[in-house]
C-alpha positions as CSV (number, residue, x, y, z in Angstrom):
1,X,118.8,128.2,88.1
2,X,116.7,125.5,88.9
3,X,117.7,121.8,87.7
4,X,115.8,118.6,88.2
5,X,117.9,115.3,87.6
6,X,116.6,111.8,87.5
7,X,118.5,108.9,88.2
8,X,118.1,105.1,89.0
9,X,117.0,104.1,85.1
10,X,118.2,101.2,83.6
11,X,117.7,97.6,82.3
12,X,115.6,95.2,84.3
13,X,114.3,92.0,83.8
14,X,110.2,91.6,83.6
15,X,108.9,91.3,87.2
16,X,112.1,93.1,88.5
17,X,112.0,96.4,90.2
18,X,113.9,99.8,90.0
19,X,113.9,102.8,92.4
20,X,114.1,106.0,90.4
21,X,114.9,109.6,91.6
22,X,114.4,112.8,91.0
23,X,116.8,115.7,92.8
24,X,116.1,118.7,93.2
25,X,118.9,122.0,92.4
26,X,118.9,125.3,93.0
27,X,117.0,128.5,95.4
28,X,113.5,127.8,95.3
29,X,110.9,129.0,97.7
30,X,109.1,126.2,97.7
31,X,107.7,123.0,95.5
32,X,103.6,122.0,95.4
33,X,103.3,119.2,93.3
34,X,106.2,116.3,91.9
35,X,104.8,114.1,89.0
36,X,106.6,110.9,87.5
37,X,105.5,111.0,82.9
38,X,107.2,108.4,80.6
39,X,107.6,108.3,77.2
40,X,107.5,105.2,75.0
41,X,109.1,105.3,71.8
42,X,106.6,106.0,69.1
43,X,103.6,107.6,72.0
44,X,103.2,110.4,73.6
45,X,104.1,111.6,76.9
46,X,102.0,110.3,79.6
47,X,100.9,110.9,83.4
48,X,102.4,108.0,85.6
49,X,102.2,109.6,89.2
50,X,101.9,112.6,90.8
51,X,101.9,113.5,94.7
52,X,101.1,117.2,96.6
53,X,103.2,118.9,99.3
54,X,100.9,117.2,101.3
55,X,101.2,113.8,100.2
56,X,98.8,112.8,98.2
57,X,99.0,110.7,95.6
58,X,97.5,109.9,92.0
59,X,98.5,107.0,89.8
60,X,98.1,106.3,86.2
61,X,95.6,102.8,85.7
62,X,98.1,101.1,84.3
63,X,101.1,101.1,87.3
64,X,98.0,100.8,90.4
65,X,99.6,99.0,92.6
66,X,102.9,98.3,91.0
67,X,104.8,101.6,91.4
68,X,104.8,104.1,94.3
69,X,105.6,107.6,94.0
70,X,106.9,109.8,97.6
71,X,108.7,112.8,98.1
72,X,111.4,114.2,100.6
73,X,110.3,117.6,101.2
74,X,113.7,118.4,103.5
75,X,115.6,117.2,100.2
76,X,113.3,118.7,97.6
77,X,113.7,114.7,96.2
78,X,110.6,112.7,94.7
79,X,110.6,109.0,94.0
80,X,108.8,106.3,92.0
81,X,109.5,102.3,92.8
82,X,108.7,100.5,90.4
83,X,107.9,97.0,91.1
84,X,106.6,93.6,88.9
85,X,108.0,96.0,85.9
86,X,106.5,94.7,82.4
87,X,108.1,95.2,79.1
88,X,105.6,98.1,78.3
89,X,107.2,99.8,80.9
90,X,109.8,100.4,78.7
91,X,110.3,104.2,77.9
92,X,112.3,107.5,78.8
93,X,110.5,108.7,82.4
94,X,110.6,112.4,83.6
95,X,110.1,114.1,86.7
96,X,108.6,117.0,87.1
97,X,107.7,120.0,89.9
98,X,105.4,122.9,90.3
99,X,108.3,125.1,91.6
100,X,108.0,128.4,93.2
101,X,110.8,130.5,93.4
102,X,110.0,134.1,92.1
103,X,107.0,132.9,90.3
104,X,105.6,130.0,90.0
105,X,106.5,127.5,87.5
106,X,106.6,123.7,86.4
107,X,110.2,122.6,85.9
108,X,111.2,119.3,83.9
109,X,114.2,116.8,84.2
110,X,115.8,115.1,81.2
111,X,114.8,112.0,82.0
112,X,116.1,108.4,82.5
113,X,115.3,105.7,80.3
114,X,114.1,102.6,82.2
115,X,114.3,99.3,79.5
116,X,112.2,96.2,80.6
117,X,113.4,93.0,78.8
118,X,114.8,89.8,79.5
């Protein structure tokens, strides 16, 4: 079965930075796209990155130029760093991936909650 776990969340101080990741488990054929979402308490789910097999990237407005998302394709790993973090950065953030093992599929982590305060 196929397991995504994130890691790297935590407390940071405003303008601080964190590295979070997002490990891939389990026989899969192969993996298209790996998208970074967060959730702040009280909103809905939104987009924060995403990047292609190919490495293309698309950001949310609100993290341009703060946070960069990459991918390991030999370790089936994404991450995001996120740098100059601001308090309302503050939510649960989930990885994601359109996985392909006997049919194609998009596969969600738990999530990591990343807390921005001083």
């Amino acid at each position: 079965q196929v397991q995504l776990v994130e890691s790297g969340g935590g407390l940071v101080q405003p303008g601080g930075s964190l590295r979070l990741s997002c490990a891939t488990s389990g026989r899969i054929l192969s993996i298209n796209a790996m998208g970074w979402y967060r959730q702040a308490p009280g909103k809905e789910r939104e987009l924060v990155a995403t990047i292609t097999s190919g490495g293309t990237t698309k950001y949310a407005d609100s993290v341009k130029g703060r946070f960069t998302i990459s991918r390991d394709n030999a370790k089936n790993t994404s991450y995001l760093q996120m740098n100059s973090l601001k308090p309302e950065d503050t939510a649960v953030y989930y990885c994601n991936a359109r996985i392909t093992v006997t049919m194609t599929y998009t596969q969600w982590g738990k999530g990591t909650l990343v807390t921005v305060s001083s």
